[in-house]
C-alpha positions in Angstrom: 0.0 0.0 0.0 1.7 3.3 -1.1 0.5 6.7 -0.3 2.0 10.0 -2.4 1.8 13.5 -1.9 3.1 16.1 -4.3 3.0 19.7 -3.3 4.8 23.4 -3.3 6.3 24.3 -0.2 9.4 26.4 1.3 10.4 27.2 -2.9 11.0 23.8 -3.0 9.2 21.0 -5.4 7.7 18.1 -2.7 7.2 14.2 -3.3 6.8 12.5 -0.3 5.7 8.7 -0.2 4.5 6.6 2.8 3.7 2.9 2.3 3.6 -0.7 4.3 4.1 -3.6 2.9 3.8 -7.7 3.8 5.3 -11.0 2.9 4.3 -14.4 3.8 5.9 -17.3 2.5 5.8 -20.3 3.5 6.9 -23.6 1.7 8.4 -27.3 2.3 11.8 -28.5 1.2 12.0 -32.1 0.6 15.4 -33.8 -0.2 16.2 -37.5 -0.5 19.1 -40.0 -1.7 18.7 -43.5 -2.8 21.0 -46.0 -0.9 23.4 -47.2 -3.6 26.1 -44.8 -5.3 26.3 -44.5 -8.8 29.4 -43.0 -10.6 28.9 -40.1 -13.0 32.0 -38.4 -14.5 30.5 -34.5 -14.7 33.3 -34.1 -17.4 32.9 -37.0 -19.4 29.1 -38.3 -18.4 28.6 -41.7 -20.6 24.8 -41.8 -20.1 22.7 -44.5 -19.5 24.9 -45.9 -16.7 22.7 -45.2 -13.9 20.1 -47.9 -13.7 16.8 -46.3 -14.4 15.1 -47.4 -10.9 18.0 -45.1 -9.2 15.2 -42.4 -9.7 12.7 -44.0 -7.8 15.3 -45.0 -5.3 16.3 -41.1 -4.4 12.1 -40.6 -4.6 11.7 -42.8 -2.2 14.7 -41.9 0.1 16.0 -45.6 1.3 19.5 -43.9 1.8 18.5 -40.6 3.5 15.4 -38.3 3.8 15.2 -34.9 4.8 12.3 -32.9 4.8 11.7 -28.9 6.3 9.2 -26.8 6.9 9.6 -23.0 6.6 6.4 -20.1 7.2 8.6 -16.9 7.1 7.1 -13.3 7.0 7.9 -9.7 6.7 6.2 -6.3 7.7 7.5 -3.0 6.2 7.0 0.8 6.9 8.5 3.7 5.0 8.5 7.0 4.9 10.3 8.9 1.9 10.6 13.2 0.5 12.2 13.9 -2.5 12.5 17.5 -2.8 13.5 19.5 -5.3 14.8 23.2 -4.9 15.8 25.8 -7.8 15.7 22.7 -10.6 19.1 22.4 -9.5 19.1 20.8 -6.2 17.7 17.6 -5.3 17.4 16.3 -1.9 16.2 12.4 -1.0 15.5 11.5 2.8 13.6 8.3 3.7 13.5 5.4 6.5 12.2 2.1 6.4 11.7 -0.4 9.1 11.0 -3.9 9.2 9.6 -6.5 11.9 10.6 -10.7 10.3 10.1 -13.8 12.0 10.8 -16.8 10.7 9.5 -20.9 12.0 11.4 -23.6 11.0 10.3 -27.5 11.4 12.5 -30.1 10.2 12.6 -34.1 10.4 15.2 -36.9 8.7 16.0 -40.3 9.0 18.5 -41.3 11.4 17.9 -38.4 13.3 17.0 -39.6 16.9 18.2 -43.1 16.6 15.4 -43.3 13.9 15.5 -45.4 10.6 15.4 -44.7 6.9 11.5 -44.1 6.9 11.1 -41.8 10.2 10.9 -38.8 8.5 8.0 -36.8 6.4 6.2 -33.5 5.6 4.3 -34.2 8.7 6.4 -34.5 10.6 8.9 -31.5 9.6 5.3 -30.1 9.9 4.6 -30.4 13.7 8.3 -29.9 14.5 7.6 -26.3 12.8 4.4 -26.0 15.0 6.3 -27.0 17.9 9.9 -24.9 17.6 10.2 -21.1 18.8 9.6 -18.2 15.8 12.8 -16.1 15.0 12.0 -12.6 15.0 14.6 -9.6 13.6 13.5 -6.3 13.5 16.1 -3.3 11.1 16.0 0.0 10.6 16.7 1.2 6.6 17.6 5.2 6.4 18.5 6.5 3.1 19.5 9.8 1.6 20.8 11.3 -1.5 21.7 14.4 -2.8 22.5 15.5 -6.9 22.9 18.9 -7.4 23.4 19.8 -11.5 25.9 21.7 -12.5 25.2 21.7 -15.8 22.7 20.0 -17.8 25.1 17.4 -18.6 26.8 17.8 -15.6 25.8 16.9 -12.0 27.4 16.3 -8.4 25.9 13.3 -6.0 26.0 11.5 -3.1 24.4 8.6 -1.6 24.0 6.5 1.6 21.4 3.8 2.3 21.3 0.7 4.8 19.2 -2.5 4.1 17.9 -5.2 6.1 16.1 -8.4 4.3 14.6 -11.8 5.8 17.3 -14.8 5.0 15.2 -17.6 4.7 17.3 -20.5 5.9 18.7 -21.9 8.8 22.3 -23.8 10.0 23.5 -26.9 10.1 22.5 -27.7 13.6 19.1 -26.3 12.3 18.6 -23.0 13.9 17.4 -19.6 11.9 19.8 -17.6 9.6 20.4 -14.1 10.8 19.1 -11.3 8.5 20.9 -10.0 6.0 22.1 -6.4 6.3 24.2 -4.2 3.6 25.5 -1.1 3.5 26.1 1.6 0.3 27.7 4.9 0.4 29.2 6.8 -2.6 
């Protein structure tokens, strides 16, 4: 949702922009391997090699399964003015700010002392349901300035910060950290 404004104020052109903004996603991973190896040369594949019920072997998972369960969402406010003075000068300032959270569920086979068939969507499902939600919260300010010179020639600066939802988690299975960048020129 995005609200804009344009208006005449202190001899200076106005655009100012106020908005939120939500994303839910939410999805299963599934990943499985069959139990026997089989060979492939990446450099010099010769296909046909692999037996053709390998496929359904992986499918299956008698090797290894692994399945996850990920609801992840976002929340966004921002404020932005642009303002231009003189047709010369131009002047950015804005801030965003973001709540995330993130639930992650995950089950495999031989976790727990389990076998080959102790893990499914269901119950990467209820392990979601069960586990504690992540939640990151980040402040985004930005501002830039051009002034021109010339028509063809202008002068500029910029800063901004950013702060975005990493949907993922570690190897011993806990939440990624958010990911935050910084620009400046």
């Amino acid at each position: 949702i995005d609200i804009e404004g344009k208006f005449v104020a202190l001899s200076g052109k106005h655009t100012f922009l106020m908005g939120l903004d939500y994303l839910n996603t939410y999805y299963d991973y599934y990943f499985a391997n069959g139990a026997a190896l089989y060979p492939i040369d990446i450099f010099n594949p010769i296909h046909g090699t692999v037996p053709s019920f390998a496929y359904f072997d992986s499918q299956i998972g008698s090797g290894f399964k692994f399945h996850s369960s990920t609801l992840a969402r976002q929340k966004g406010l921002y404020v932005q003015a642009y303002v231009t003075w003189f047709h010369r000068l131009h002047v950015l300032v804005g801030v965003r700010y973001d709540v995330a959270d993130q639930t992650i569920g995950t089950s495999s086979s031989f976790e727990n002392g389990g076998g080959v068939y102790d893990a499914s969507k269901d119950l990467a499902i209820a392990s979601r349901l069960r586990s504690p939600t992540a939640i990151d919260t980040g402040w985004s300010p930005r501002a830039g300035v051009v002034y021109d010179v010339l028509p063809q020639v202008s002068f500029y600066g910029s800063y901004s910060r950013s702060f975005g939802q990493n949907n993922g988690f570690t190897a011993d299975r806990q939440p990624l950290g958010p990911q935050r960048g910084l620009q400046w020129e």
